[in-house]
C-alpha positions in Angstrom: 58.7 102.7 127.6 60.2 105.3 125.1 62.8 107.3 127.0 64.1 110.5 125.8 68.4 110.8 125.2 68.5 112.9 128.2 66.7 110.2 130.6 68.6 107.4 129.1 71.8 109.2 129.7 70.9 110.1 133.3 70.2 106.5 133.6 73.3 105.5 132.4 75.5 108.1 134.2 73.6 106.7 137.2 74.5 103.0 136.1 78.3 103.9 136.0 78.6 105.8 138.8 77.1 102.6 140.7 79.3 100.5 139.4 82.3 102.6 140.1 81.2 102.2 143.8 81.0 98.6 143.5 84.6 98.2 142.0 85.9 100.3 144.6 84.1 98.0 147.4 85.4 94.9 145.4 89.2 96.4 145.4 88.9 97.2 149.2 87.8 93.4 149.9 90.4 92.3 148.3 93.3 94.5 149.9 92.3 93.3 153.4 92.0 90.0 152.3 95.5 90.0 151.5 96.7 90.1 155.5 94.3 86.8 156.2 95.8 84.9 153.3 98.9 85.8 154.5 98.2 84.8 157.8 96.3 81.2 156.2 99.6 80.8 154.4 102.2 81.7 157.2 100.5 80.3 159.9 97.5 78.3 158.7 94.6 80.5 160.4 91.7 80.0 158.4 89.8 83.3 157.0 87.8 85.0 159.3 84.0 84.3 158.6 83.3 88.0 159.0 85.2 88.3 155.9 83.9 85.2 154.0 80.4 87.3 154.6 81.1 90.5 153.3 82.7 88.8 150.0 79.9 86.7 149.2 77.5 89.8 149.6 79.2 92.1 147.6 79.2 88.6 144.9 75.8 88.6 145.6 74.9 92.7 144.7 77.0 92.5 142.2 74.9 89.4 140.5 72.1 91.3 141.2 73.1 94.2 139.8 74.4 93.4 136.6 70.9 91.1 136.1 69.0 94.2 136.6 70.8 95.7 134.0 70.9 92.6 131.2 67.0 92.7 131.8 66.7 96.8 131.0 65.2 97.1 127.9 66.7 100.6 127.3 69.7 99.4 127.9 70.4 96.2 125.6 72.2 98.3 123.0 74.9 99.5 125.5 75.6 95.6 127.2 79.0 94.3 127.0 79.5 90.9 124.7 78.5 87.9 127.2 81.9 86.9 127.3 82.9 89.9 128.9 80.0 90.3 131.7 82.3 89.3 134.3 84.5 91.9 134.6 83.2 95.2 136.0 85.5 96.9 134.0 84.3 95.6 131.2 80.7 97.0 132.1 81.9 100.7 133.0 83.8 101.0 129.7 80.3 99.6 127.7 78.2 101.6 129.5 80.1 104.5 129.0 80.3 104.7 125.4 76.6 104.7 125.8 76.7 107.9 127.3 78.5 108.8 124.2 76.7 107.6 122.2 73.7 109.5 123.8 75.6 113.0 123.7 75.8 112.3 120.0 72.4 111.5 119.6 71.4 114.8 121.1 73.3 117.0 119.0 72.0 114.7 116.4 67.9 114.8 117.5 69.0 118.3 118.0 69.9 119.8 114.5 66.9 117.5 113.4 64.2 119.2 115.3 65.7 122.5 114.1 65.4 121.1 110.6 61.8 120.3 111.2 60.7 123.5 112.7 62.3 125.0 109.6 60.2 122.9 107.3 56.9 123.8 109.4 57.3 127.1 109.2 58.0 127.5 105.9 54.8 125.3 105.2 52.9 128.0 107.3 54.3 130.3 105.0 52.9 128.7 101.8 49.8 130.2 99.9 47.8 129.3 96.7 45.2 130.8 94.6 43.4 128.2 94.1 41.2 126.2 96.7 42.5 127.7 99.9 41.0 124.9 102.0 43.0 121.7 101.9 46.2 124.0 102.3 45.2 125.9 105.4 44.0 122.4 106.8 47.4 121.2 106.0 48.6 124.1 108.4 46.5 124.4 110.8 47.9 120.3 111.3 51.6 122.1 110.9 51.0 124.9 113.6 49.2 122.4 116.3 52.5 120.1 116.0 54.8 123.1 115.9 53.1 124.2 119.0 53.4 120.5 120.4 57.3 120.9 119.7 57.2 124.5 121.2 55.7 122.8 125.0 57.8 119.3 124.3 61.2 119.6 124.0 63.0 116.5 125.1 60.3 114.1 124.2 61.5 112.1 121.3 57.7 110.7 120.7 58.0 113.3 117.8 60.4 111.4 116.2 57.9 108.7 115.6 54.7 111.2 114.3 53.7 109.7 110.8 52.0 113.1 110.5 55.4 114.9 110.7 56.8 112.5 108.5 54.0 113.1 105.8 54.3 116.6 106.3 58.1 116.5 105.4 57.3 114.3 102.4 55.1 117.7 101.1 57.9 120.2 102.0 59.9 117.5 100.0 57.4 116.8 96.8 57.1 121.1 96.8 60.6 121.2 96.2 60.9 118.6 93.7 58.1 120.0 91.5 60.3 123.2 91.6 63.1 121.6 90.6 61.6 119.3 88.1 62.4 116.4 89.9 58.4 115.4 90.4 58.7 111.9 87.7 61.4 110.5 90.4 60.2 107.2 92.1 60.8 108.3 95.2 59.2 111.8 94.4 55.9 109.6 93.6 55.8 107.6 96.8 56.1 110.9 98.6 52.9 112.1 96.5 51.3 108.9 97.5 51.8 109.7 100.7 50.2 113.4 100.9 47.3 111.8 99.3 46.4 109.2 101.6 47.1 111.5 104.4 45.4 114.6 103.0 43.7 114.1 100.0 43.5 114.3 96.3 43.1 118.1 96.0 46.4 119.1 97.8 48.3 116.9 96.2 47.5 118.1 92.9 47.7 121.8 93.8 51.3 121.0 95.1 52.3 118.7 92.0 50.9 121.0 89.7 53.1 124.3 91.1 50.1 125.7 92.5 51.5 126.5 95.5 54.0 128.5 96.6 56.0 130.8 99.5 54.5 133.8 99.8 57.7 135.5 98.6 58.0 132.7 95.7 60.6 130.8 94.5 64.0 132.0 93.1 63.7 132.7 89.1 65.4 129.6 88.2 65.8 130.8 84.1 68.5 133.4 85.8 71.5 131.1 86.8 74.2 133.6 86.9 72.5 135.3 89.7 71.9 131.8 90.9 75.2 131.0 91.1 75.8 134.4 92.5 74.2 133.7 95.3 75.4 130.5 96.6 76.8 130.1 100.1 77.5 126.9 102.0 79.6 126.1 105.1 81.0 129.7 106.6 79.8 131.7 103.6 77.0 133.2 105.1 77.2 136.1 102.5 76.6 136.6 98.7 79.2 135.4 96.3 79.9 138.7 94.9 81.3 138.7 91.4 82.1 142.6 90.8 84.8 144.4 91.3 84.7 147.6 94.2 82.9 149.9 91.3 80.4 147.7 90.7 81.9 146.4 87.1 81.9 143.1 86.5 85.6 141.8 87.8 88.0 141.3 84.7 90.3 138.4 85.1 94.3 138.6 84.6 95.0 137.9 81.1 97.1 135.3 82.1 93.8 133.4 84.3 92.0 134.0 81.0 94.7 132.1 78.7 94.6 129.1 81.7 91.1 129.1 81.4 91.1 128.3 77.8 93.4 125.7 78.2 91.6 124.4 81.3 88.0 125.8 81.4 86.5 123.2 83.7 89.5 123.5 86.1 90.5 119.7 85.5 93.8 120.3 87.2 91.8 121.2 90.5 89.5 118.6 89.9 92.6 116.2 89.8 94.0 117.4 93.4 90.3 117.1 94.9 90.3 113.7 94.0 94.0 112.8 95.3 93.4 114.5 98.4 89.9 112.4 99.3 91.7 109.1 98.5 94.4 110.2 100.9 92.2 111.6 103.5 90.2 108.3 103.3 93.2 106.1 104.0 94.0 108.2 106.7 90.5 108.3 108.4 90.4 104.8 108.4 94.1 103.9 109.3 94.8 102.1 112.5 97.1 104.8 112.8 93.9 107.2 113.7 91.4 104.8 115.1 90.5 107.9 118.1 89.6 110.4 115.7 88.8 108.8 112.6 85.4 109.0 111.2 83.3 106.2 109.4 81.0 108.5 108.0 83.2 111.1 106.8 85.5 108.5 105.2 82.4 107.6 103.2 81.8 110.6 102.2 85.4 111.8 101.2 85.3 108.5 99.4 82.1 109.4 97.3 83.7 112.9 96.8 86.3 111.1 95.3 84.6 108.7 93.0 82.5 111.7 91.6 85.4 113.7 90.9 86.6 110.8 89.5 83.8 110.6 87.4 83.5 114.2 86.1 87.4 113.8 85.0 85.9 110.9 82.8 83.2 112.6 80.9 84.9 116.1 80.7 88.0 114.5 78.5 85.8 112.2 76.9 85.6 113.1 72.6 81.9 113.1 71.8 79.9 114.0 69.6 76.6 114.0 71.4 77.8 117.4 73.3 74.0 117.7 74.3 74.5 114.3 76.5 77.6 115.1 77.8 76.7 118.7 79.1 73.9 116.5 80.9 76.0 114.1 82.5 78.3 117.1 83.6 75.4 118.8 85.5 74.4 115.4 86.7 78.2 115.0 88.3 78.4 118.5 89.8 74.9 117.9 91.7 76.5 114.7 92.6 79.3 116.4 94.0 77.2 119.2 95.5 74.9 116.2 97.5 78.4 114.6 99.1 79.6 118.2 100.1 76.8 119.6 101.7 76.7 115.8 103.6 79.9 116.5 104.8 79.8 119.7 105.6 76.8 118.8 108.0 79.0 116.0 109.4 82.1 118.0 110.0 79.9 121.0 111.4 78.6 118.3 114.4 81.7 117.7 115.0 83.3 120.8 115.5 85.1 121.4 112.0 83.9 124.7 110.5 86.3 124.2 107.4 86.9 120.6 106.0 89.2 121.7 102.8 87.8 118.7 100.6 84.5 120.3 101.4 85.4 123.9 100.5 87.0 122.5 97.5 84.4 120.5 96.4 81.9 123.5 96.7 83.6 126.3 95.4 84.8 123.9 92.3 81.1 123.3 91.3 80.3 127.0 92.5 82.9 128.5 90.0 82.1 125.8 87.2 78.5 125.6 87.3 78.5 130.0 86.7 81.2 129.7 84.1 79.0 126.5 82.3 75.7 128.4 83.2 74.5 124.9 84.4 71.9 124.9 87.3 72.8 123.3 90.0 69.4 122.8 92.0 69.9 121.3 95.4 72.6 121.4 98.4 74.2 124.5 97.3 73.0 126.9 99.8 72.7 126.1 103.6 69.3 126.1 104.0 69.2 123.1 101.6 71.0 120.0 103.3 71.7 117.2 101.3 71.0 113.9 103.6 72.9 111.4 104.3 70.6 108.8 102.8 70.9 109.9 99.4 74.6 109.1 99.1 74.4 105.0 98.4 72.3 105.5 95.7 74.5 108.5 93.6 77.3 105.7 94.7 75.6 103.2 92.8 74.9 105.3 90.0 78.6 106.0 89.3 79.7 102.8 90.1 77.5 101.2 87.5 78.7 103.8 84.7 82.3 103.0 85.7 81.1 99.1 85.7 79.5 99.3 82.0 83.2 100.6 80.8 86.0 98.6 82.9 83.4 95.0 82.1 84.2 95.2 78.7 88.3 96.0 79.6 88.3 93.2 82.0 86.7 90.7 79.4 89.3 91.9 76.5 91.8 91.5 79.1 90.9 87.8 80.0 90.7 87.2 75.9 93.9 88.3 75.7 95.3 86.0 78.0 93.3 82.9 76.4 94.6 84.0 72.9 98.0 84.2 74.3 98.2 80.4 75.6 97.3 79.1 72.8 99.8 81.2 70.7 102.6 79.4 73.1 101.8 76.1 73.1 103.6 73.5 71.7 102.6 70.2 70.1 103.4 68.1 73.7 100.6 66.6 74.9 101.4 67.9 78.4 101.8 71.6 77.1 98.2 71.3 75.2 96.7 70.0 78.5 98.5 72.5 80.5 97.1 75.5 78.5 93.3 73.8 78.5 93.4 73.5 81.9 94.4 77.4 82.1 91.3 78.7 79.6 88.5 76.1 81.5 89.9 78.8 84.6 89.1 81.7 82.6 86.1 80.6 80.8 85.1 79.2 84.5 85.9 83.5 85.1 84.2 85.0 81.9 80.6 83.0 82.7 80.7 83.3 86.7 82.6 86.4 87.3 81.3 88.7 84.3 78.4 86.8 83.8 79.0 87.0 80.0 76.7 84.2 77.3 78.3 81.4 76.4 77.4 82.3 73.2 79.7 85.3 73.4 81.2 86.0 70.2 84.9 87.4 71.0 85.5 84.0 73.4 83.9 81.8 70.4 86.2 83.4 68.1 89.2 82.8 70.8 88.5 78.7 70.8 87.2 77.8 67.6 90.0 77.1 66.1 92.0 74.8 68.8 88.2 73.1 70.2 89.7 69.5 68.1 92.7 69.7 70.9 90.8 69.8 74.1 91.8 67.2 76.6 88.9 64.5 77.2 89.6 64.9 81.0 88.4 68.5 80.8 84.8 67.5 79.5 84.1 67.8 83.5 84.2 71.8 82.9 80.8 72.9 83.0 81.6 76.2 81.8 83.7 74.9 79.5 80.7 72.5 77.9 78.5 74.9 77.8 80.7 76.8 75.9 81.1 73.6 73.8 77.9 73.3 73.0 77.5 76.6 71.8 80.0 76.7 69.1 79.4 73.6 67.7 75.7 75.1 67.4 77.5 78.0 65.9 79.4 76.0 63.6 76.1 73.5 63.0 74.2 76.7 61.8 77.0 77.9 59.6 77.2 74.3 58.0 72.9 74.3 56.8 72.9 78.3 56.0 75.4 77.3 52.8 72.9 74.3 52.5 70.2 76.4 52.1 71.8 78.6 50.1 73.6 76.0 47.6 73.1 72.3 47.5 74.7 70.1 50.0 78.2 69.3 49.2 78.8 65.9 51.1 82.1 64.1 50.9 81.8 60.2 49.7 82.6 59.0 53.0 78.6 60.7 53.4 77.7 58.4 50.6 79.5 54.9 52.2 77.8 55.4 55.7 74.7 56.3 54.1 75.0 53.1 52.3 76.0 51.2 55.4 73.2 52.8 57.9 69.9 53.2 55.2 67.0 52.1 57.3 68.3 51.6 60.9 67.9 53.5 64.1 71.2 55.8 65.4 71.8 57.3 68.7 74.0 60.7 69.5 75.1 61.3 73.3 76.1 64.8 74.3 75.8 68.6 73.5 72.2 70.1 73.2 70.0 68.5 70.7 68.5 70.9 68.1 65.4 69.5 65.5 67.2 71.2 62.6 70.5 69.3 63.0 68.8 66.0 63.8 66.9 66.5 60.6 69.4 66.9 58.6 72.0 64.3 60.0 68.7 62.0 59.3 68.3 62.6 55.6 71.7 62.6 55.3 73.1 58.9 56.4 68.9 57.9 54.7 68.3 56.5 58.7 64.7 55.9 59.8 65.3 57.2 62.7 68.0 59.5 64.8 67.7 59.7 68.5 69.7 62.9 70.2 70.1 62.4 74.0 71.3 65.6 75.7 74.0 64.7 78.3 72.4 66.7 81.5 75.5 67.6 83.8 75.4 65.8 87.4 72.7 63.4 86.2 73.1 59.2 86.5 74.4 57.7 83.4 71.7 55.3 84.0 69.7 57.4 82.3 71.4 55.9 78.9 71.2 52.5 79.4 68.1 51.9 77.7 68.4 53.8 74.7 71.9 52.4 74.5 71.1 49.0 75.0 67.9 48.6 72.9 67.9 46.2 69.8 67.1 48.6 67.2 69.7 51.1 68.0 72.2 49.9 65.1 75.4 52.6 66.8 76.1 54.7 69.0 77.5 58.0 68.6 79.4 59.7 71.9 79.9 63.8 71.4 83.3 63.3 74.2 83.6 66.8 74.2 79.9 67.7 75.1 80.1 65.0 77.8 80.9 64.7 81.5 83.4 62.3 81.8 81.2 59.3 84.0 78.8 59.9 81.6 81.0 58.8 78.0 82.5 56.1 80.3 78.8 54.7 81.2 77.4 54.7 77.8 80.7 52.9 76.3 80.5 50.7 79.1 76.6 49.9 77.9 77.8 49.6 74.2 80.1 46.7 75.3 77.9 44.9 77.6 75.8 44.5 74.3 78.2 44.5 72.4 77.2 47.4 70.5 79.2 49.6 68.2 79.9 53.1 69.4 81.7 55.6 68.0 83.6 58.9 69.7 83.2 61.8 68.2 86.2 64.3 69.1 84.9 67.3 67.3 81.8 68.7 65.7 78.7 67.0 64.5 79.4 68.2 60.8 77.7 65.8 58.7 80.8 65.0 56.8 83.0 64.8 60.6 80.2 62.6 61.9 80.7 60.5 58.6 84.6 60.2 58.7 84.4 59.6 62.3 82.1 56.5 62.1 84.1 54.7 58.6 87.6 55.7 60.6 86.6 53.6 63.9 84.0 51.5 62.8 83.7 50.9 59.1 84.7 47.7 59.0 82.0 46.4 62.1 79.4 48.3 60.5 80.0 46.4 56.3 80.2 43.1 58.3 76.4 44.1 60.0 
């Protein structure tokens, strides 16, 4: 059963005034049976039975009490947590924040049943001169719920009519083809909506401009007059702009010098922003838990952020003035959305003048006339912003403060790479020390910031200290994929001078070319590329190069075969590309076999790979 606020606070009320009653009963039982324990404890009498009886009945309403009122549907909302359902204390104090919560409710279903009436009428006061028909349909549906409203006024089954919802969703879609704003997503939905539910026809007329108030909209090309008449909170009268004669008011020429120097009043725009950072601490300080308020926290916050925001782009240097103007009128529509939320907040509560409010207002009211920018929406009280549409413009300006501080955060982290490796020494422990601190911030860069491995600045950072890496660290993921990348870098480097000029291999090229012509070679680690295996091939004259890649948490089972099969003359081990278990099983294979391998510290440069393999195994291999 849906109950209206008023019958669920009545029900409520009724609860708590029961339960009163029963505490009361409880606290009387328990005074009298204060003389009988004295008495058991004096002189041993045992407690009467008539007062056994009338405990274990007021037990037993009291059970049955409380189950009736776990098993209330209406009421599961307003329970106590189960660990607190057996004090009846604990049960007056739940239940009466429910009434408080249903004398905000009211006020709340309240000024949103005026705000509906206010959209019905002013959809019965819409004409076209076009096809009359679907619009007066449209009404006819608008009066007969109007009237519904008129005969109903504490049901809250209108609340829950899809037919008002649709018919706000055409107020709404009339408004946003005023204002331009017809292209949004959520402007499209609504359309969607007004067509399923009333047809094709409408909801072109209304998409199209082709209908309007009978008094029609505001001239929106004139945005001094515009701005002239803007009122919000207690301004219930035009903004008037003119002096007593009816000349146009001429400032001081001192306010004229200051706003030269300061035309979109920065420095106020400065103190707005201070003042909702303080006021949010405050609100939600423990220091204030009575009268603080969630919601108006949130939106001092957001006031904040976009004043915040507008100091940003107003004292950025551009020189696309077109985009900036843009993003200027973007912020002070921001800004005029989170005032008119809080004023609508503030005014439930009682607070006719919230100062950040006011600020916020007349800064964009003042601004917008100076800029001549045309500020649409939530500038005049009959045009309430709602409180829905605040996560989204916080998102917005989160993500354009995101795109700039990413890039400071990265250059930061950078910074600190470069810096221990500028400090190291040539002790073992010191080099280890330092690895271990950049696998962290790599381990940051690719998690945190989500940045490529590829990512040039961190590429440039490493390339020249990669030969010093600790084999321990080879267990960095992060760090290996990182790896892998710049030796690919560094691989791709190597063959663009070889197709630009003809390969210039050392002689140590020539000796292992001389030593391996014919046989089969195997390379562990890093991420095999076709090019590089192709050219390593030609290279050493093999008939044929195997490249396994070393696939992080996988067996080193895996490399046993290849490892240990009779063709495969050696074994190359890329230690750096390589989880540590892995490079020990495939050494450990190579010796069961008795198989040369060879560890490759750095890169898989032709000429590396070469003086690697006649360094630790030249001798084994001439002897083959």
């Amino acid at each position: 059963m849906l109950y209206s606020t008023d019958q669920l606070k009545h029900q409520l009320e009724e609860s708590v005034l029961h339960l009163r009653e029963l505490f009361q009963q409880g606290v009387s039982i328990a005074e009298s049976f204060k003389d009988e324990m004295n008495a058991m404890r004096e002189q041993g009498r045992l407690v009467s039975v008539s007062r056994r009886r009338e405990l274990n009945q007021w037990c037993d309403e009291f059970q049955l009490y409380i189950t009736e009122l776990e098993e209330a549907e209406s009421f599961q909302e307003f329970l106590p947590d189960e660990e607190d359902r057996l004090d009846l204390k604990n049960w007056i104090r739940a239940l009466t924040q429910g009434i408080e919560t249903c004398n905000r409710r009211k006020k709340e279903e309240q000024s949103e049943r005026r705000q509906i009436l206010e959209t019905l009428d002013s959809i019965l006061d819409l004409q076209t001169e076009m096809d009359p028909v679907p619009l007066e349909e449209l009404q006819l549906h608008a009066a007969r719920l109007r009237s519904q409203w008129e005969s109903d006024q504490e049901s809250r089954l209108i609340f829950e009519c899809d037919e008002i919802r649709v018919l706000r969703d055409f107020w709404q879609l009339l408004l946003d083809t005023r204002d331009g704003d017809f292209n949004a997503p959520e402007s499209l939905e609504r359309a969607m909506r007004v067509n399923d539910r009333y047809g094709l026809i409408i909801t072109l007329q209304v998409t199209r401009g082709q209908i309007q108030p009978k008094e029609k909209w505001r001239d929106n090309s004139s945005v001094a007059d515009m701005v002239r008449e803007l009122h919000f909170g207690n301004h219930n009268q035009k903004v008037n702009t003119s002096n007593g004669n009816g000349h146009p008011h001429n400032e001081s020429q001192n306010k004229e010098d200051a706003a030269q120097e300061d035309p979109f009043e920065l420095a106020q725009l400065e103190v707005l922003r201070d003042q909702c950072q303080a006021r949010v601490k405050w609100e939600t300080s423990t220091d204030n838990q009575e009268n603080g308020s969630p919601r108006v926290a949130m939106c001092l916050e957001l006031t904040g952020l976009i004043a915040e925001f507008l100091l940003h782009i107003l004292r950025q240097e551009t020189q696309d003035k077109k985009a900036q103007e843009e993003q200027v009128r973007k912020g002070m529509q921001y800004l005029a959305t989170a005032q008119s939320v809080l004023q609508q907040i503030q005014k439930k509560a009682g607070v006719l003048d919230d100062p950040e409010q006011m600020a916020a207002f007349r800064w964009v009211e003042r601004n917008a006339s100076a800029s001549n920018f045309y500020i649409g929406r939530h500038m005049r009280i009959q045009d309430p912003a709602q409180i829905s549409q605040l996560p989204k413009i916080k998102q917005k300006i989160e993500s354009f403060f995101e795109k700039i501080r990413k890039p400071q955060r990265i250059a930061l982290v950078l910074s600190r790479i470069e810096k221990e490796f500028a400090v190291v020494g040539h002790d073992a422990c010191e080099i280890s020390a330092a690895w271990e601190n950049v696998a962290q911030e790599i381990d940051h860069l690719l998690e945190d910031e989500h940045i490529p491995p590829s990512h040039k600045q961190l590429r440039e950072s490493l390339i020249g200290h990669i030969d010093s890496i600790p084999e321990h660290l080879s267990e960095s993921i992060n760090l290996q994929r990182v790896l892998s990348e710049i030796h690919r870098y560094l691989s791709n480097c190597e063959y663009e001078k070889i197709e630009s000029s003809p390969p210039e291999y050392s002689e140590e090229v020539e000796v292992v070319a001389q030593l391996l012509r014919g046989r089969k070679v195997v390379m562990v680690g890093g991420s095999p590329r076709p090019l590089t295996e192709e050219k390593i091939r030609e290279a050493f004259q093999l008939q044929e190069f195997v490249w396994k890649e070393a696939v992080v948490h996988s067996p080193a089972i895996q490399y046993q075969p290849i490892v240990q099969d009779p063709e495969v003359t050696l074994v190359l081990v890329l230690i750096k590309l390589v989880g540590h278990g892995h490079s020990e099983g495939v050494r450990q294979y190579c010796r069961e076999v008795d198989k040369p391998y060879i560890l490759i510290p750095s890169g898989y440069g032709i000429n590396h790979l070469a003086h690697d393999i006649l360094k630790q195994r030249g001798e084994d291999l001439r002897n083959l």
